[in-house]
Every structure is written in structure tokens, then in C-alpha cells.
C-alpha positions in Angstrom: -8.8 30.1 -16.9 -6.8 26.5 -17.3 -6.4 25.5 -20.7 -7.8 21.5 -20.5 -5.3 18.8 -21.1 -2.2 20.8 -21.2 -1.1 21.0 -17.4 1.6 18.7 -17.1 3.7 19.4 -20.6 5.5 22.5 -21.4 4.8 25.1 -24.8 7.3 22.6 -26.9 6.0 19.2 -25.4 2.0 20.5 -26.1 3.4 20.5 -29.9 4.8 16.7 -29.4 2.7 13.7 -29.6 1.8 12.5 -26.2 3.1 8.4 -26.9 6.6 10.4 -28.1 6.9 12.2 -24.2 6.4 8.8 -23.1 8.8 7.2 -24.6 11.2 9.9 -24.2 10.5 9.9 -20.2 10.5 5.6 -20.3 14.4 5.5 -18.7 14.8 8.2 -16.5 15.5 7.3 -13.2 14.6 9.8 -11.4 11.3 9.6 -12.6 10.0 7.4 -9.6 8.3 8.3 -6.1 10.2 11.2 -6.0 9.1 14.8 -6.1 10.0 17.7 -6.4 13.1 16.6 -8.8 15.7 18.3 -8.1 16.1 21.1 -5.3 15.5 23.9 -7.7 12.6 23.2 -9.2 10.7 24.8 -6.1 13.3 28.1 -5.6 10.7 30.1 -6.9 8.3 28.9 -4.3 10.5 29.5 -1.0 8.6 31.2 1.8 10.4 33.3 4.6 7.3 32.2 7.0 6.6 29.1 8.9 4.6 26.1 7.0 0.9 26.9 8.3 -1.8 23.8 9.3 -4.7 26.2 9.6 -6.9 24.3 7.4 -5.8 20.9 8.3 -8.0 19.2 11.0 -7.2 15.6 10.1 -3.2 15.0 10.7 -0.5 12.4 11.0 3.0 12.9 12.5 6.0 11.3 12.0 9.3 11.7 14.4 12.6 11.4 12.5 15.5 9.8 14.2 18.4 10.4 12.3 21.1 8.2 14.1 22.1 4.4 13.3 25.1 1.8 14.2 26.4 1.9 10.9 25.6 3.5 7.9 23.9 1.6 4.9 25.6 2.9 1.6 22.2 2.4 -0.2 20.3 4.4 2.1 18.7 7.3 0.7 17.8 9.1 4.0 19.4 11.5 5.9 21.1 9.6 9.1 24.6 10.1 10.8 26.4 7.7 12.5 25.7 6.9 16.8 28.8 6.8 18.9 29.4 8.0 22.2 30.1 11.7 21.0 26.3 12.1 20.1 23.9 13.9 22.5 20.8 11.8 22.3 19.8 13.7 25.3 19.7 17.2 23.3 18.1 16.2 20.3 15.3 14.8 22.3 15.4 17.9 24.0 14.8 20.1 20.8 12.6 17.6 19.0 10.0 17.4 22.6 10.0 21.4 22.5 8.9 21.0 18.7 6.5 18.9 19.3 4.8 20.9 22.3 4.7 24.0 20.2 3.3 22.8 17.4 1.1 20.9 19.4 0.0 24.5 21.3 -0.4 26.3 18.1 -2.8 23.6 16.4 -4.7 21.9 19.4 -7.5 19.9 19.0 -5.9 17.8 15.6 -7.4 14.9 14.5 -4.2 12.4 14.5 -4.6 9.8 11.6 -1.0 8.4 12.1 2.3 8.6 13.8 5.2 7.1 12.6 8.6 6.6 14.1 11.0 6.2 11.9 14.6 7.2 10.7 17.7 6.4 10.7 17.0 3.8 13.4 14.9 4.6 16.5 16.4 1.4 18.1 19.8 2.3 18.1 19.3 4.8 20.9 20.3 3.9 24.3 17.1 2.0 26.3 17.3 5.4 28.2 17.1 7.5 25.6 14.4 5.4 23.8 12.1 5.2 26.8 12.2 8.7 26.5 11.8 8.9 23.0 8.3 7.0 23.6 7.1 9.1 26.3 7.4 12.2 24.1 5.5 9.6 21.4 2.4 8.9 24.2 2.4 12.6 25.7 1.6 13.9 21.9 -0.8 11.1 21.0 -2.6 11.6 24.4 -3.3 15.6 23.5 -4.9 14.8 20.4 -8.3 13.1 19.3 -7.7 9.8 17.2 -9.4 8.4 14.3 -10.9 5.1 14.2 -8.3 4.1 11.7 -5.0 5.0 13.7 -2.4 2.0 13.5 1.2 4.1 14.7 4.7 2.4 13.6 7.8 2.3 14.3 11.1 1.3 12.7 13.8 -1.0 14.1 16.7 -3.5 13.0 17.4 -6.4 14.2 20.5 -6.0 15.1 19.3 -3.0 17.5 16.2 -4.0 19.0 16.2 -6.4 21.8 13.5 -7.4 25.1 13.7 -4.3 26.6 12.8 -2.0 23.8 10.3 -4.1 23.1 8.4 -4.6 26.4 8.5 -0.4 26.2 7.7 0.0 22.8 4.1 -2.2 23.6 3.7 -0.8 26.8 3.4 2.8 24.7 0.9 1.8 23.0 2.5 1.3 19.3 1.5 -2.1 17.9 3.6 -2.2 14.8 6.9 -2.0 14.2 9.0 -2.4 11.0 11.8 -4.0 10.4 14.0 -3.9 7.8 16.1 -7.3 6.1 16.7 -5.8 2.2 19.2 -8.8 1.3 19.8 -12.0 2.3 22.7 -11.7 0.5 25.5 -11.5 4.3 28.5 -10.6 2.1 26.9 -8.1 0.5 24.7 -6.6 3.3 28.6 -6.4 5.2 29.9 -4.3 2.3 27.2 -2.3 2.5 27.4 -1.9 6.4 24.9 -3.9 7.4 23.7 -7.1 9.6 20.7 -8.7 10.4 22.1 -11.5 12.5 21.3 -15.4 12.0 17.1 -16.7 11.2 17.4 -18.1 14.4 18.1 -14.2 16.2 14.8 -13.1 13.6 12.9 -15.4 14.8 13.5 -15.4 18.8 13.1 -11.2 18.0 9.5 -12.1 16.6 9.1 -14.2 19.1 9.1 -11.4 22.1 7.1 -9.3 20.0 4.4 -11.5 20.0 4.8 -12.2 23.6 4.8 -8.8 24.5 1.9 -7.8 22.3 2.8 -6.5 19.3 0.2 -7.7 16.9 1.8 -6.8 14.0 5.3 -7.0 11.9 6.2 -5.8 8.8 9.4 -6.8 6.9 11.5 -4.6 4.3 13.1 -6.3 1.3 14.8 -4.0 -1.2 15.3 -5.0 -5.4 17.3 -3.6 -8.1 20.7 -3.6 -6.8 23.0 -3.9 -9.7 24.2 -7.9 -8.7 21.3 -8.9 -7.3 20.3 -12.4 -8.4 17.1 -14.5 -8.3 18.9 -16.6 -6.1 19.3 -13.6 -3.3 15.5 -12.9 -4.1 14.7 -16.5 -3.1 16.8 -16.4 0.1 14.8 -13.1 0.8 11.9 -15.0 0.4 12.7 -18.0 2.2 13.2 -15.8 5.4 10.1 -14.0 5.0 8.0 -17.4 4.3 10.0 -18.8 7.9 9.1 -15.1 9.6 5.2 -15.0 8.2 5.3 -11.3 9.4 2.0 -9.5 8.8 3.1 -6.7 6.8 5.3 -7.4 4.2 7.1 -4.3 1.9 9.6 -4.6 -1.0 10.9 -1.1 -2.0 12.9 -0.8 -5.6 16.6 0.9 -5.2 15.8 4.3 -6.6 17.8 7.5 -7.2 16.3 11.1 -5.8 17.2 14.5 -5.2 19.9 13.4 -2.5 20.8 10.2 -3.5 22.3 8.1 -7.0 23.4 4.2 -5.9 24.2 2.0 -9.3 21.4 -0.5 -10.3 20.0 -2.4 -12.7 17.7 -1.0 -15.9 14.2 -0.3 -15.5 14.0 -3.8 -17.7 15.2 -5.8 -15.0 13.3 -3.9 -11.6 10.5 -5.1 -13.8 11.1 -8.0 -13.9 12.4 -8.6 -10.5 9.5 -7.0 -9.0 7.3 -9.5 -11.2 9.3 -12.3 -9.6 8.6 -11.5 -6.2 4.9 -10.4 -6.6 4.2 -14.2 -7.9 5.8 -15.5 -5.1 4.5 -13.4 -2.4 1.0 -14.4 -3.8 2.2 -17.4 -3.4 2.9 -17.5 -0.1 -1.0 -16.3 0.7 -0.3 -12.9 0.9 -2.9 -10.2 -0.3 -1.6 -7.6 -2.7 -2.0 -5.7 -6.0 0.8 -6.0 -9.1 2.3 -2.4 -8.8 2.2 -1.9 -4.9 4.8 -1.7 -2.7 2.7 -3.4 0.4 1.4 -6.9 1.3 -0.8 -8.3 3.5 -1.8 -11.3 5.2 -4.9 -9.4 7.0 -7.5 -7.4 5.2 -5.5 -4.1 5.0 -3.3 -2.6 2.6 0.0 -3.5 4.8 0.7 0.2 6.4 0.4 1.7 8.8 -2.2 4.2 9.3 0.4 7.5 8.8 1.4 6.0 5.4 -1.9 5.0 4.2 -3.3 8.5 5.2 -0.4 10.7 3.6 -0.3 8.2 0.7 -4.0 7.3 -1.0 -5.8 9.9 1.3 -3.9 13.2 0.6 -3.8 14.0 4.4 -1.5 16.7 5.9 1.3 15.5 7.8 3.8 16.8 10.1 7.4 16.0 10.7 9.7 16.6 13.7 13.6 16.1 13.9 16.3 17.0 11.7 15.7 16.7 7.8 11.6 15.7 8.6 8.9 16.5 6.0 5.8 18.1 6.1 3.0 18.9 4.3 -0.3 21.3 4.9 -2.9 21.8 1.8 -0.8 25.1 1.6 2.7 23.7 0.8 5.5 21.9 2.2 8.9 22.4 4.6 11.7 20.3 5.4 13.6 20.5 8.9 17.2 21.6 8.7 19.5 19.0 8.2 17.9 18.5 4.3 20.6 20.6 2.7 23.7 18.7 4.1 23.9 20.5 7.7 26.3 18.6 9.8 24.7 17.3 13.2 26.3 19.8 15.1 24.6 22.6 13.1 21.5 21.3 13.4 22.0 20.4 17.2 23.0 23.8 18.1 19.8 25.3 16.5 16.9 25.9 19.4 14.4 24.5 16.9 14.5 22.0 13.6 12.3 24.0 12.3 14.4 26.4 10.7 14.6 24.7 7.0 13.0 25.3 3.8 9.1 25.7 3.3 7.5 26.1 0.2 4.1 27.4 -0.3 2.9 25.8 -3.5 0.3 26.7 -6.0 -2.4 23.5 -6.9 -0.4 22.2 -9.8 2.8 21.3 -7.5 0.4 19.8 -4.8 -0.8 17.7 -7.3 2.2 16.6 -8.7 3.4 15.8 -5.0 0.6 13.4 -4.4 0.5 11.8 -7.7 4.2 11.2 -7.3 3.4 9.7 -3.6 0.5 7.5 -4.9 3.2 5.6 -6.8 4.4 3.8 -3.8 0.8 2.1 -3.6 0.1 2.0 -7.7 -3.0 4.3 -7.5 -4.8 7.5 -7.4 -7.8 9.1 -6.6 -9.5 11.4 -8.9 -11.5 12.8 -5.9 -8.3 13.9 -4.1 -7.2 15.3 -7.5 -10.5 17.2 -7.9 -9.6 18.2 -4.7 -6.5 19.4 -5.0 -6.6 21.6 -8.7 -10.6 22.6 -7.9 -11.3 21.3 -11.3 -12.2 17.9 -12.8 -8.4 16.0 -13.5 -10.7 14.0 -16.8 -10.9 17.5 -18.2 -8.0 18.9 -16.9 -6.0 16.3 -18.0 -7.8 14.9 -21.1 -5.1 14.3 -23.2 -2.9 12.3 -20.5 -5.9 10.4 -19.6 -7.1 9.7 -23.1 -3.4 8.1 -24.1 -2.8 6.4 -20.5 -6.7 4.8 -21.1 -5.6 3.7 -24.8 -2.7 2.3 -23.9 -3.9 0.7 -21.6 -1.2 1.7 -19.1 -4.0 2.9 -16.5 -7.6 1.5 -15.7 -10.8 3.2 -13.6 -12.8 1.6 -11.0 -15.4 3.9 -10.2 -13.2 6.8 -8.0 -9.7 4.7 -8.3 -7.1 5.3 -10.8 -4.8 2.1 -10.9 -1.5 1.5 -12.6 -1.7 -1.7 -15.1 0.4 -4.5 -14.9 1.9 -2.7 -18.8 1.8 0.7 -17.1 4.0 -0.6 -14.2 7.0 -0.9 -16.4 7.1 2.5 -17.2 4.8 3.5 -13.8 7.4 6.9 -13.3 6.6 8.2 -16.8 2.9 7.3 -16.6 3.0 9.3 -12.9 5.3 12.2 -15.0 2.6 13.1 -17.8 1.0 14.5 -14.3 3.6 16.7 -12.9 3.8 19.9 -13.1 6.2 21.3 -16.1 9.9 21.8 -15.2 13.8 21.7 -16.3 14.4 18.3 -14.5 12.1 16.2 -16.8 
């Protein structure tokens, strides 16, 4: 039987008042999005048997591309660097034989969402990519597709031209993502990037709209250590020139994988706060403490994100260092731990990583931790989730968070406060489940 209100805190915190864990847990960075923590908080979890999806009708995929032009040194995902050495050829090989297997084992999947993303999908060769699409289009066309299904893809600027374009409309993908971070050149060019001139962004906008593509979505990225207002307002300037529909700004963050200097939790407050009021001002739809805006009536996602985020669905990745997650657990492709490319390319399969079947508690920290990207839970998924009611479960969280007015209800939504924002990774901590790493 669960002892009510003490999931979440180990034997010593139970004995501490709940405002003193808060405040000890206020600073720590890797207190964010991110979960599980660190790598061995889920050793004793490992499974020697494939992730299973037996009990997972509704689905969204993503594909991972892991290749790019150059390599962005405040990236946090697993890419490698595209010259001619690389076989595009086999990794499409081994990520369309993926694909069909999984796709024979668990046929008749209700596809919520399909992402593209990496790395950058654009920085293949056009022949490479065309075929990259057609393996999109023959997996979407085996399975049945929800009402809501909105697939993305991600592309630079610098790597996406007419061509990829024209094919990635004619495949029927209608959104693609493209990422700016900084208007800031010289420091995008230490960082080993380049987005090219406004005039290149726009005539790239342009062709999408001529070709179909009804809507864009723009990344800008805060926190880095020099980052001014000024650069901020540059950002903006581009994006109020662009108009794109979807609009994202993510906060520099450190995980499991990745630690890139930036500025105290102080000032990501207070630059997110900057750009929220200006984004509202420029007639964009949006909630203080999520990630995504909107100039239509949506949440500014695509369907895969909305899905895995706010909905709990299961999702499954393909291609080297790809996540997934059933209601039984989770697994991560090879390539995760540090493989080299030519590991994972000699493998038959990128399937052979690390899957972890996880008891209720570690499913719900993993969604809680999720939900922080979009500044909300549901207490419905959570019910779903532990098999118990999360106000009684968690009683004493809830009763502090509600009191401090870090967190407010309407009706099934739990949302983040503007106050709770500041401090939203320890307000998503007092929901994890107990561990060294905290």
C-alpha cells in the first residue's frame, strides 16, 4: 500500500519541511526538462528484452537524423558531423528495415505524430533526402491517422533550399522547423553556425509558402552566458519580419549528456519574461511558462510533440540515439552512450541500446518532467499513470505548491504560475521519483 504524500522525497527529506527541499532544489541546473538525471539512476531498471508497444494503440514516431554541416557547440543532441566519408545510403538502409519491423510487429497503430528531426534532416544530399521522405510516406501510409496528426520536420536555413522543399510538400508534411537561436552572427560563427542574411530567410519562407507548406515555426534559444537584451531584440526583430506561425524559444539547459556555461536561473527568468511580453506583443497567442507560440488557435507543435508532451502518448524512435517510450518503460537506440558512427553503422539494427522497464513512479516522473516544456500537467494522465489519485498521493507537494502559490487548478489542468516559473524545475522535482542525483 502507498503511503500518501511521501512519493517523491526520500526517508531524510520526509523529516524536512517541504518549503526547505524547495529551496534547497531552487539552483540546480539540472533540475529542468530532463529526466532521468543522470544515467544511473535507471541501472537498476535495465531490461535484457526489447521495449514492448503491446498496450499502446495510439502512437507517434519520430525519425532521428544524426548528421549536420557543422556542429553547434551548444547542442545538446547527439549528431556527428556530414562529409563525404558518411554513408547516408546505409543508415537509411538500417533505419527503413527498423521501421518495417516494428511496423510488422505492431500493425494497425493509431499514428498521432511523426516528427523528423535531428541533427539536420536537410543536410542530406537531395538524393538521400527524397529517400528519407519516401520511407516517411510508406510508414504513415501503413497506419490509421488521427484527426489531430500535424507531422514536422526540422531544417536550417543554411541547408534547405527549392528542391527539398517542393519534396518535402509533395510528401505530405506541412510543417517544418527551423531553427535561428541568435541573431547574434559573431557569436553564432563561434559556435559553428549560420543562418545567412534576412533577405535568404525570407526568399526560404517564401518557397515554402509557394510550395504549400502552411506552416513555419522558428527556434530562438536564451540563457547563453553573454547574451544581451540587445541580441534578444535582434532575435525578435527577425521573427516580427518572418511572422512564422509557430514560434519556440527553448532555455540553454544542461542534461545527462551535455553542461554549456550560462547565465543564473535569475537571469533565464528574466529573459524569458522579456521575450514573453514581446511575443504577446507581436499578436502571438501563448501562456507565461510555455515554450510554444502561436499565431493560430493551437498550442504551436506539432502533433508528435503535443501528444508525447500534455497527452502521455507512447512514442517511437528510429535512428541512432532515438527515444522511446511504451506505458511499460523506455529505450534509447545505440549511439546514446557515446558509440562512434561507425559502431552504430556497422550494427544490423539501432535497436540494440538500452531499455528500461519502469515501475509507475519513474513513468510519472518522466512525464512530469516532459510537461515542463509546455508549463502544465494533467492530473488525469497522472491518475493514469500511478493508478491512484496524484491530490492524495501527493498531498503534501500539492498542499505547499497550492500555498505558495507556485501552481494553480483549472478543473483537470495543473499550470505553473508566473512565481512558480522561476523555480519551475524544483516545483516539477517535488514530483520525481527519489534518487542520488537530486
Amino acid at each position: 500500500m502507498m503511503q500518501k504524500g511521501n512519493l517523491g522525497l526520500n526517508m531524510k527529506e520526509m523529516e524536512v519541511p517541504m518549503e526547505n527541499i524547495f529551496e534547497q532544489r531552487r539552483n540546480k541546473a539540472l533540475l529542468n526538462t530532463s529526466y532521468p538525471l543522470k544515467p544511473v539512476d535507471w541501472v537498476q531498471f535495465k531490461s535484457t528484452f526489447p521495449l514492448p508497444f503491446d498496450m499502446d494503440k495510439d502512437i507517434c514516431f519520430y525519425i532521428h537524423v544524426p548528421f549536420c554541416r557543422s556542429l553547434c557547440k551548444f547542442c545538446e543532441y547527439i549528431r556527428f558531423k556530414l562529409d563525404n566519408g558518411i554513408d547516408e545510403e546505409r543508415y537509411l538502409d538500417i533505419l527503413e528495415k527498423d521501421i518495417d519491423a516494428f511496423l510488422n510487429k505492431y500493425p494497425n497503430l493509431r499514428l498521432r505524430g511523426f516528427d523528423i528531426g535531428g541533427g539536420t534532416p536537410t543536410a542530406l544530399s537531395l538524393r538521400a533526402f527524397e529517400r528519407l521522405l519516401q520511407i516517411y510516406r510508406n510508414g504513415v501510409d501503413r497506419c490509421n491517422l488521427s484527426s489531430d496528426f500535424l507531422p514536422s520536420i526540422e531544417a536550417t536555413f543554411s541547408t534547405l533550399d527549392k528542391d527539398k522543399i517542393r519534396a518535402i510538400a509533395t510528401s505530405g508534411i506541412k510543417r517544418i522547423s527551423l531553427g535561428i537561436q541568435s541573431a547574434n552572427t559573431s557569436f553564432l560563427l563561434a559556435n559553428h553556425r549560420y543562418n545567412g542574411s534576412l533577405a535568404h530567410m525570407s526568399d526560404i519562407f517564401a518557397q515554402c509558402r509557394k510550395y504549400g507548406v502552411s506552416i513555419l515555426n522558428i527556434d530562438l534559444m536564451y540563457g547563453f552566458l553573454n547574451q544581451s537584451d540587445k541580441d534578444l531584440t535582434a532575435a525578435l526583430a527577425i521573427i516580427s519580419e518572418l511572422l512564422p506561425e509557430h514560434l519556440t524559444i527553448y532555455e540553454l539547459r544542461t542534461n545527462m549528456l551535455n553542461s554549456y556555461q550560462s547565465k543564473p536561473a535569475s537571469c533565464l527568468f528574466k529573459q524569458y519574461e522579456f521575450l514573453f511580453n514581446h511575443i504577446m506583443d507581436m499578436g502571438y497567442k501563448g501562456r507565461f511558462g510555455q515554450n510554444t507560440f502561436s499565431r493560430a488557435n493551437d498550442m504551436g507543435v506539432s502533433s508528435y510533440l503535443q501528444n508525447r508532451m500534455t497527452e502521455n502518448c507512447a512514442y517511437k524512435g528510429f535512428g541512432i540515439a532515438a527515444q522511446s517510450k511504451s506505458s511499460k518503460g523506455l529505450s534509447y537506440n545505440i549511439g546514446k552512450n557515446g558509440e562512434s558512427l561507425t559502431e552504430c553503422l556497422q550494427q544490423e539494427s539501432f535497436e540494440c541500446g538500452d531499455v528500461y522497464i519502469l515501475p509507475r513512479r519513474e513513468l510519472l516522473s518522466k512525464y512530469i518532467a516532459i510537461c515542463g516544456y509546455c508549463g502544465m500537467f494533467k492530473l488525469s494522465k497522472m491518475e493514469e499513470i500511478l493508478g491512484e489519485n496524484p491530490l492524495d498521493v501527493f498531498h503534501n507537494q500539492f498542499k505547499f505548491l497550492f500555498d505558495q502559490h507556485l501552481i494553480k487548478r483549472e478543473e483537470d489542468i495543473i499550470y505553473i504560475t508566473h512565481k512558480g516559473f522561476r523555480d519551475y524545475g524544483a516545483v516539477l522535482s517535488l514530483f520525481h521519483q527519489s534518487n542520488k542525483s537530486i
